[in-house]
NUMIVO-834469 format. One line per field, with one value per residue (C-alpha): residue number from 1; x, y, z. Coordinates in nm, 4 decimals, padded with zeros to 6 digits. Each point is the difference from the previous one (the first is absolute). Layout:
# NUMIVO-834469
tise	[NUM	...]
u	[X	...]
v	[Y	...]
w	[Z	...]
***
This chain:
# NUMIVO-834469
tise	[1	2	3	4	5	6	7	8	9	10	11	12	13	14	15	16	17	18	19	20	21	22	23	24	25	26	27	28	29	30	31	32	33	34	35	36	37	38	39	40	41	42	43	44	45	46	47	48	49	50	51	52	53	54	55	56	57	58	59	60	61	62	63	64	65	66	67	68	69	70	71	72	73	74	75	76	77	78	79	80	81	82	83	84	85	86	87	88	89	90	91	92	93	94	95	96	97	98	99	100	101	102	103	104	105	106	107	108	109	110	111	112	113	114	115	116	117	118	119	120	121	122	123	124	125	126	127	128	129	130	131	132	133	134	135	136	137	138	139	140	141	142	143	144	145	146	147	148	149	150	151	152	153	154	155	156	157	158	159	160	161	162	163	164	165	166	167	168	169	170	171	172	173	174	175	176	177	178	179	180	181	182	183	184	185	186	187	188	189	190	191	192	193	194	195	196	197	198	199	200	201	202	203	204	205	206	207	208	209	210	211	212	213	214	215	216	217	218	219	220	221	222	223	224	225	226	227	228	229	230	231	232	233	234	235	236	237	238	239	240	241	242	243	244	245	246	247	248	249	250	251	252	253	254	255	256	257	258	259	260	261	262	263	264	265	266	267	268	269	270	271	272	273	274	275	276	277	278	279	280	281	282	283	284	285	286	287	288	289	290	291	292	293	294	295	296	297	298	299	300	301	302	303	304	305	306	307	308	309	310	311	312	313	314	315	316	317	318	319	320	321	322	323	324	325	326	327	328	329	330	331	332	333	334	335	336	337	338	339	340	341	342	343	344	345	346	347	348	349	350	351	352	353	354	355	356	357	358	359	360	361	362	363	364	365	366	367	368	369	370	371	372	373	374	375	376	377	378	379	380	381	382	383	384	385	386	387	388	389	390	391	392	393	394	395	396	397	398	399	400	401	402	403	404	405	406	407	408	409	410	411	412	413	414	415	416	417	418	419	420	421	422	423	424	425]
u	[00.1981	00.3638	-00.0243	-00.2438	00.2652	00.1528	-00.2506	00.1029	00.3456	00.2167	-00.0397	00.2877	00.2688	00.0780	-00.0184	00.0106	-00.2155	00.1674	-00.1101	00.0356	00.2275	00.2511	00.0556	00.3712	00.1731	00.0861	-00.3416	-00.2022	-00.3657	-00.2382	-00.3029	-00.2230	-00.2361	-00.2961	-00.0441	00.2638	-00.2943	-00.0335	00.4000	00.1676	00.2435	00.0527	00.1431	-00.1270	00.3675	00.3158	00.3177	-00.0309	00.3447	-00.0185	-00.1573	-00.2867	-00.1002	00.0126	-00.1853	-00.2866	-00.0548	-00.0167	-00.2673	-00.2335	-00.0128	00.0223	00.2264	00.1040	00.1257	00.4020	00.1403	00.2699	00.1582	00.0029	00.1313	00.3703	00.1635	00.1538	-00.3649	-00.1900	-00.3864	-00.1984	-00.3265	-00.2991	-00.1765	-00.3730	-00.2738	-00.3078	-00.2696	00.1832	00.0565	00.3657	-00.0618	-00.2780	00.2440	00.2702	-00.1936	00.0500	-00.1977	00.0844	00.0836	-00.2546	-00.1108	-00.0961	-00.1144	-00.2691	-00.0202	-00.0015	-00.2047	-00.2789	-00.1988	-00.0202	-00.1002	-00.2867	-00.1510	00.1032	-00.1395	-00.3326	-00.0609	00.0749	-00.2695	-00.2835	00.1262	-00.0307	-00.3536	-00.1138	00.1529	-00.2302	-00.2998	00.0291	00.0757	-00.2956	-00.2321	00.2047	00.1926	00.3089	00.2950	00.1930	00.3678	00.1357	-00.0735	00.1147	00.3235	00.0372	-00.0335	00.2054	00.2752	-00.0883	00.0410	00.3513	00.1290	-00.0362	00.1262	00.3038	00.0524	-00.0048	-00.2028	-00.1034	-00.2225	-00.2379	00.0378	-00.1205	-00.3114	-00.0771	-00.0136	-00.3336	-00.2641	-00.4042	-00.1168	-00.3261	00.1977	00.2232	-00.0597	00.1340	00.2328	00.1444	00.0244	00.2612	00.1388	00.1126	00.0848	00.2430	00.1415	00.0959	00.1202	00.2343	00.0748	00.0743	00.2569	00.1512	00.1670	00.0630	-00.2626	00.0124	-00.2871	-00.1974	-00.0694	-00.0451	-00.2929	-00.1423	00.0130	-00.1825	-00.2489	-00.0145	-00.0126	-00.3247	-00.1810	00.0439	-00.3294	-00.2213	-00.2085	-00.1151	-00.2433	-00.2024	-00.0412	-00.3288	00.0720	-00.1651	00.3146	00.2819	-00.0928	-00.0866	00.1106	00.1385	00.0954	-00.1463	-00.2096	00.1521	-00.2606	00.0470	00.3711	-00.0313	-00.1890	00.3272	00.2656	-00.1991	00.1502	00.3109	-00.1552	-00.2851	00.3195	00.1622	-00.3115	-00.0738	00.3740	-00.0587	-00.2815	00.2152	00.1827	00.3919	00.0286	00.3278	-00.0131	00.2779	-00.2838	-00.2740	00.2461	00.0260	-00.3483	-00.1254	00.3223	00.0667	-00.1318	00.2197	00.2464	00.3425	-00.0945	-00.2606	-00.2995	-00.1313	-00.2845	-00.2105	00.2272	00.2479	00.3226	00.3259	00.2820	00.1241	-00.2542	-00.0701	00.1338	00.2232	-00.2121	-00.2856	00.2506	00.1095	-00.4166	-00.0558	00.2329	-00.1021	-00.3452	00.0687	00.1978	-00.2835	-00.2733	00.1881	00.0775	-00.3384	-00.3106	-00.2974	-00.3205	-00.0061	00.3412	00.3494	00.2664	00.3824	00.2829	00.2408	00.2560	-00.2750	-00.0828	00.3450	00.0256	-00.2607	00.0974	00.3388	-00.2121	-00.2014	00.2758	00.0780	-00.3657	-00.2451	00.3004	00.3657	00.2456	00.2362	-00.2419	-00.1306	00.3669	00.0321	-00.3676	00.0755	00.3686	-00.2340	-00.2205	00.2993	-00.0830	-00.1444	-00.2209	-00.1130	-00.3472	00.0505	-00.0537	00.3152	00.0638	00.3380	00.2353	-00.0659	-00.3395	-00.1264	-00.2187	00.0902	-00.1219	00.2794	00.0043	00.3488	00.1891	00.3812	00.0737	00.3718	-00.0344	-00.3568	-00.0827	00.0471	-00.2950	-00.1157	-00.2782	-00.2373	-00.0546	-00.3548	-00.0403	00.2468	00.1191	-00.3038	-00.2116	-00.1067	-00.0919	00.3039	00.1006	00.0892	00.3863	00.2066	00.2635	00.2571	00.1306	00.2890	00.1183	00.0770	-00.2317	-00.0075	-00.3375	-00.0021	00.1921	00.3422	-00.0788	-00.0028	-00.3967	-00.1022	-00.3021	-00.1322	-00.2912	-00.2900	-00.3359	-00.3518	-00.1293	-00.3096	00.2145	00.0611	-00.3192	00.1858	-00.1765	00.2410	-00.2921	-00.0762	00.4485	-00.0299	-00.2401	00.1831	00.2769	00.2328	00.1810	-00.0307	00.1302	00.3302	00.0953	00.0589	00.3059	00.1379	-00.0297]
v	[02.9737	00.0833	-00.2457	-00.2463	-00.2308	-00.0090	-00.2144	-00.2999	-00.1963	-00.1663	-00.3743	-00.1762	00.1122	-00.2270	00.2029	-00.0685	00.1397	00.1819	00.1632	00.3524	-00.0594	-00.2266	00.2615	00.1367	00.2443	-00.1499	-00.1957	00.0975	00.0375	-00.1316	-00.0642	00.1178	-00.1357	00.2371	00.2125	00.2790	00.2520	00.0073	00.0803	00.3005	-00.2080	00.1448	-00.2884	-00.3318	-00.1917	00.1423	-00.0425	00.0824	00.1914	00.2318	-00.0711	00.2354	-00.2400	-00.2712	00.1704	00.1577	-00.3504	-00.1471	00.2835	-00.0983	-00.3176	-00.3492	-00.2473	00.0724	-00.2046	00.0045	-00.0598	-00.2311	00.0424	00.3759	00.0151	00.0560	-00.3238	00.0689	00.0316	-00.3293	00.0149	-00.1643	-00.1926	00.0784	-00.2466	-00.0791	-00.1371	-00.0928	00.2664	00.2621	00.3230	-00.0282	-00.3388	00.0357	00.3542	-00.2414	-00.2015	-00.0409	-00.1278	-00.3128	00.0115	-00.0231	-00.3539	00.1897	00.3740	00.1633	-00.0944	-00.3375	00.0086	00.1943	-00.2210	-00.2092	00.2321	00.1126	-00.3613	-00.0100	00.3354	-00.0780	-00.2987	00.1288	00.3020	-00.2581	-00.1924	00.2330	00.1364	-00.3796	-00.0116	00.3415	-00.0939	-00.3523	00.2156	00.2207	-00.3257	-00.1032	-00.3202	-00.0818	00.0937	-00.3144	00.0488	-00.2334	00.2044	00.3362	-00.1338	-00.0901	00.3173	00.1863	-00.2751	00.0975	00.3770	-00.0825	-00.1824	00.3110	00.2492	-00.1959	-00.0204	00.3272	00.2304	00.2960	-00.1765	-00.1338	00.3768	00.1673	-00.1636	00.1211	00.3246	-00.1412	00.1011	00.0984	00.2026	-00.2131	-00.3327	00.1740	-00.2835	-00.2774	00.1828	00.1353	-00.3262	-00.1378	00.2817	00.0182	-00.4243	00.1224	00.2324	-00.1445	-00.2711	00.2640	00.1277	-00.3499	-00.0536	00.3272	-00.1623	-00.3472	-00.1705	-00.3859	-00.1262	-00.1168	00.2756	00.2306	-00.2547	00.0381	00.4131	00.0146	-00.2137	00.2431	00.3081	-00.2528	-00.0601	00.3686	00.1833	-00.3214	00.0766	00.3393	-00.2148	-00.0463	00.3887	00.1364	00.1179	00.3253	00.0880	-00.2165	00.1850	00.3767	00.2942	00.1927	00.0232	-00.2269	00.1443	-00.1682	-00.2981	-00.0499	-00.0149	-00.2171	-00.2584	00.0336	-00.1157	-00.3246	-00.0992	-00.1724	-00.1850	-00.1355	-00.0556	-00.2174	-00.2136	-00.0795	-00.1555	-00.1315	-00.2641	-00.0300	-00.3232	00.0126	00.3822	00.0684	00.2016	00.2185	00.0727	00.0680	00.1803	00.2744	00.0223	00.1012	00.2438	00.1261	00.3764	-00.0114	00.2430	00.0231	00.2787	-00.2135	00.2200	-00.2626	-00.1888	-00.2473	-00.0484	00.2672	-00.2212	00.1241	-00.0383	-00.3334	-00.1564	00.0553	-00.2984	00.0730	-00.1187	00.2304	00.2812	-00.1091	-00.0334	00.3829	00.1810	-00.1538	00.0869	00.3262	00.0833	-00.1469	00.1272	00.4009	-00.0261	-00.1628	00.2202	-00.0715	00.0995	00.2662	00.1194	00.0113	-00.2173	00.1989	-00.0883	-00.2252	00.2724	00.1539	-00.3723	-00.0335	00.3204	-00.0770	-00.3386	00.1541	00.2586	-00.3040	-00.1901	-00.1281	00.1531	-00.2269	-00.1866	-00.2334	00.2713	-00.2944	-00.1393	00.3460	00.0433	-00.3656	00.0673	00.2911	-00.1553	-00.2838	00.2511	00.2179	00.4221	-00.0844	-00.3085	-00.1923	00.1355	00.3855	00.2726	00.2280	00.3454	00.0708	00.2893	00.0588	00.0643	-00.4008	-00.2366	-00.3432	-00.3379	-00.2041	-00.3425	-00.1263	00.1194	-00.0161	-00.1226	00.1046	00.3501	00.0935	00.2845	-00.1191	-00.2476	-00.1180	00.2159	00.0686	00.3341	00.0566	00.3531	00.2413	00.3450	00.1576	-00.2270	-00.2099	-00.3287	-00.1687	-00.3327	-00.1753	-00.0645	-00.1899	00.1744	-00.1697	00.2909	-00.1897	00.0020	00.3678	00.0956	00.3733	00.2306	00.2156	00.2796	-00.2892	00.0253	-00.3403	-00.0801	00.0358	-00.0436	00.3066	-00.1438	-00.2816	00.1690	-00.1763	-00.1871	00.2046	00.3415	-00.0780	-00.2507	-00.2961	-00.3086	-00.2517	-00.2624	00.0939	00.0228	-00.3240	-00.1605	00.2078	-00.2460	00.2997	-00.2755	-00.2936	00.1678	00.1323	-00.3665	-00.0200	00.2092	-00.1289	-00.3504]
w	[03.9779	00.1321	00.2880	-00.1020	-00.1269	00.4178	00.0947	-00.2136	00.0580	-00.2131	00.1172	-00.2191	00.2664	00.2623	00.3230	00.4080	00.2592	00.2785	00.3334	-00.0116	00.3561	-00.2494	-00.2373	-00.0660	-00.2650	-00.3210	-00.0162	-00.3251	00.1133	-00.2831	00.1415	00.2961	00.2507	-00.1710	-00.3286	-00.0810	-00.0189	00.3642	00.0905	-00.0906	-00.2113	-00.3360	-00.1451	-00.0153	00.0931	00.1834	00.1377	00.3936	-00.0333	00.3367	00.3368	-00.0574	-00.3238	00.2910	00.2311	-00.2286	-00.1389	00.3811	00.0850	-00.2914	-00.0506	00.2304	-00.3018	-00.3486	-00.2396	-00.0660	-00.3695	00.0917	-00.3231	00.0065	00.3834	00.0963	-00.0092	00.3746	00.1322	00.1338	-00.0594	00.2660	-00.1207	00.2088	00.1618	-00.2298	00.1127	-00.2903	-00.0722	00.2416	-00.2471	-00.0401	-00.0942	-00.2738	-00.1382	-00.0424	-00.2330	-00.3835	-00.2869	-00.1595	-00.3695	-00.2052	-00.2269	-00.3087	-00.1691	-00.0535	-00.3315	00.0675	00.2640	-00.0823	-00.1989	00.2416	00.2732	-00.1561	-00.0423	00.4305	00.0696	-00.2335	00.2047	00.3418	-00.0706	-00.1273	00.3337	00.2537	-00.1646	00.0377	00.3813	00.0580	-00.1191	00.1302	00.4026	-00.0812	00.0124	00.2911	-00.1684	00.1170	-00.1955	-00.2592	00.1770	-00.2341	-00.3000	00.1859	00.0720	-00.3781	-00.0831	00.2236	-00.0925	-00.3706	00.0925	00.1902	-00.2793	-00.2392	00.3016	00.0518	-00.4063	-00.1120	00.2830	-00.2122	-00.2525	00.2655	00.1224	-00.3034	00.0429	00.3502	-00.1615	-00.2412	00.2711	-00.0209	00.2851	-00.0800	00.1112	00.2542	00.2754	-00.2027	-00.1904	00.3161	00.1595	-00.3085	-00.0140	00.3845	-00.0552	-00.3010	00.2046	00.3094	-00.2135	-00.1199	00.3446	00.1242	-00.2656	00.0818	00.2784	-00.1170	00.1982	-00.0841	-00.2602	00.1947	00.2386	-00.2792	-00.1300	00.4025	-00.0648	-00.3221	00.1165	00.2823	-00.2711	-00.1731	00.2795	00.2080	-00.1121	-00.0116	00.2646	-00.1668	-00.1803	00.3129	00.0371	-00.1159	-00.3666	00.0649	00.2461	-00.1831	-00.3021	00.1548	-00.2534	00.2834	00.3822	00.2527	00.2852	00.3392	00.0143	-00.3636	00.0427	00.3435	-00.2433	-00.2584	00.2899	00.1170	-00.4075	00.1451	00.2877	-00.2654	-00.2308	00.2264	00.1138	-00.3684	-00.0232	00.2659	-00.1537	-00.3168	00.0603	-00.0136	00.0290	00.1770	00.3062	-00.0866	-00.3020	00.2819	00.2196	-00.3059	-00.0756	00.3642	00.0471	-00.3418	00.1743	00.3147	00.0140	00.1273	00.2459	00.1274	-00.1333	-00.2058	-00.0143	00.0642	00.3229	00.0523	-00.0239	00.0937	-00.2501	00.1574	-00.0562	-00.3824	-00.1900	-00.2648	-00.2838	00.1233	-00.0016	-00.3680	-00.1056	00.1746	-00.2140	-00.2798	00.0619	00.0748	-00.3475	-00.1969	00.2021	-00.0414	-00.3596	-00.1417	-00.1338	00.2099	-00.0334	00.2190	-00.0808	-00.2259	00.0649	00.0521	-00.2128	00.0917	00.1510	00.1839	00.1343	00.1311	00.1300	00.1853	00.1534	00.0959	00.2204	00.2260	00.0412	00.3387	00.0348	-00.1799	-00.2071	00.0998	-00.1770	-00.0848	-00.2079	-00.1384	-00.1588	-00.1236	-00.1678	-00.1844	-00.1369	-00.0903	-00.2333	-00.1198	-00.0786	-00.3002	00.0030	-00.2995	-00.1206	00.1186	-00.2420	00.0424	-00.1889	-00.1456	00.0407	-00.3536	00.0116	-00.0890	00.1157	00.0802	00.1707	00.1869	-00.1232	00.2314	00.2671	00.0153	00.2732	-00.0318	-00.1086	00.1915	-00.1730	-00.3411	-00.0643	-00.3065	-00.1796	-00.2210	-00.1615	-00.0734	-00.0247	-00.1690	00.1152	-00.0446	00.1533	-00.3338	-00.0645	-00.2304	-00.0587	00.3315	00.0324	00.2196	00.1575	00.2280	00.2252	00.1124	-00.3427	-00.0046	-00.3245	-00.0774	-00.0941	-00.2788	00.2168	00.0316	00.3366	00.2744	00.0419	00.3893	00.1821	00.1414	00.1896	00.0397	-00.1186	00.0308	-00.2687	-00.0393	-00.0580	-00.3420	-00.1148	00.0110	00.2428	00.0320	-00.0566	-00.3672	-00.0252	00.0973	-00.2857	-00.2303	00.0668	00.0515	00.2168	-00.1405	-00.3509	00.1329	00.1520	-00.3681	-00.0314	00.3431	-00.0515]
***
């Protein structure tokens, strides 16, 4: 857990991108071109004092990102040239401010997320007959779903985290539209290109439902021919948006090259990373997070560090790195809706991330020292509360929900939400 906060960045400071070949002593280095876990950095932000700092940043990396405000006065910081969608473009990126909170919000996004589930399951069984798909009503939801995003993004968030291995098709497909959304607003896309991506994160998996159910539904590996049958998804996908009237072809695009890959391995045609449109590139990570960290029937989804971990690895492989990092800032360490453990031996559920102070979320404890059901309680981290011992309450790591009983369905009737909107409101 020592270096898993690295990989996140502090986006309120104001910083230019430089060429590595621009860089002079006295400029304060805050940001790189790629994650601090693969340099031999030790510290995440640095004076380049000595020609060696110069030279060692110049060897690993191709731009960084200068603090202007930290950097000796006497030294003049050349912007790099940016073009849209190129890496050091999408890294130099930042959220807008969000509209609302979670408490706020939430309400709301459980009316949004209840309808976009009964949606989708409508849109499925409507493909599976082979009717054409109501565009009109899509794009109202995905607006619906962007409005609660932009609010307040970790209440739609939570939600994505409600899932039935038994509904894993439609579930997946909302949860991969809620999370591009996310990704999209990561780096400040306009409005209405974020609407165009989660429509793309809707519509990805639609042509599954023209795969016999005997394969789409297999508890367990697929034999070659079986998996041959699985691939032909996105070409099926995109000819069945293709007869829905109105469907942008930015939307199509996605659908039939959602399983490219950057090193051109993908399928169904192989592309090379050139030719992979942006949104697609946006809709593949997000289906690749959900896809890792969801129970299926055949096996146990990973936890949301083990997810990450794991993205980090195929980058530049299967996945656009740029966008890899500006997806996991979007999620934060702790995401809302993860069971974490405590150093002190408790149990909690995070309700809120901090988006300030990362590894400080807002939780609540469910489980006591000794692993015993008590009285939930909300706990802001941030806040600096103290256990029993008067010592600083940290998170020690993100555990399953199954190790200790809890399913984060049944937490979720409870109301163990809802209720503690009550003291934040």
């Amino acid at each position: 857990m020592a270096h898993e906060n690295n990989i996140f960045l502090n986006t309120s400071v104001q910083l230019t991108e430089v060429d590595v070949a621009q860089l002079q002593i006295g400029m304060y280095v805050s940001k790189l071109d790629r994650s601090w876990l693969n340099t031999s950095f030790m510290f995440q932000g640095f004076e380049l004092k000595t020609r060696a700092d110069l030279e060692e940043v110049q060897k690993q990396c191709e731009f960084v990102y200068i603090d202007v405000e930290k950097t000796k006065k006497n030294v003049r910081v050349v912007p790099r040239k940016v073009t849209p969608f190129s890496k050091n473009w999408i890294l130099g990126r930042n959220p807008p401010k969000r509209k609302s909170n979670f408490s706020k919000e939430f309400v709301y996004a459980e009316v949004v997320h209840k309808r976009t589930s009964s949606i989708v399951k409508s849109f499925m069984e409507d493909v599976s007959i082979g009717r054409a798909i109501n565009v009109e009503i899509a794009k109202k939801v995905v607006s619906e779903c962007v409005d609660s995003v932009m609010k307040s993004p970790d209440a739609l968030m939570w939600l994505t985290q409600l899932k039935n291995k038994d509904e894993y098709t439609s579930q997946h497909s909302v949860n991969v539209c809620i999370l591009s959304i996310a990704l999209a607003r990561q780096i400040n896309l306009p409005e209405n290109e974020i609407q165009d991506i989660g429509l793309c994160g809707l519509m990805h998996d639609m042509g599954k439902m023209q795969i016999p159910l005997e394969i789409l539904n297999k508890p367990g590996r697929f034999e070659p021919e079986e998996f041959d049958i699985m691939k032909t998804h996105p070409a099926l996908g995109m000819k069945i948006l293709m007869s829905s009237d109105g469907m942008p072809g930015c939307v199509i695009d996605a659908v039939y090259g959602h399983h490219e890959q950057i090193d051109g391995n993908g399928y169904p045609r192989g592309l090379p990373a050139e030719a992979i449109h942006p949104y697609t590139r946006i809709v593949s990570i997000a289906d690749v997070y959900d896809a890792i960290s969801s129970d299926r029937i055949y096996k146990a989804g990973k936890t949301h560090l083990d997810t990450i971990n794991i993205l980090i690895q195929i980058s530049d492989k299967q996945l656009d790195s740029g966008l890899v990092i500006k997806f996991i800032e979007s999620l934060g360490i702790y995401p809302p809706g993860n069971i974490v453990e405590l150093g002190n031996g408790e149990v909690a559920i995070v309700v809120e991330t901090n988006y300030i102070q990362r590894l400080k979320p807002r939780i609540t404890i469910l489980l006591d020292k000794d692993k015993k059901r008590i009285k939930p309680r909300l706990l802001d981290l941030a806040k600096l509360d103290l256990d029993e011992t008067d010592k600083s309450y940290t998170i020690k790591r993100i555990v399953r929900a199954d190790k200790y009983g809890f399913d984060l369905n049944k937490l979720y009737k409870m109301r163990l939400v809802q209720d503690s909107l009550v003291t934040t409101t």
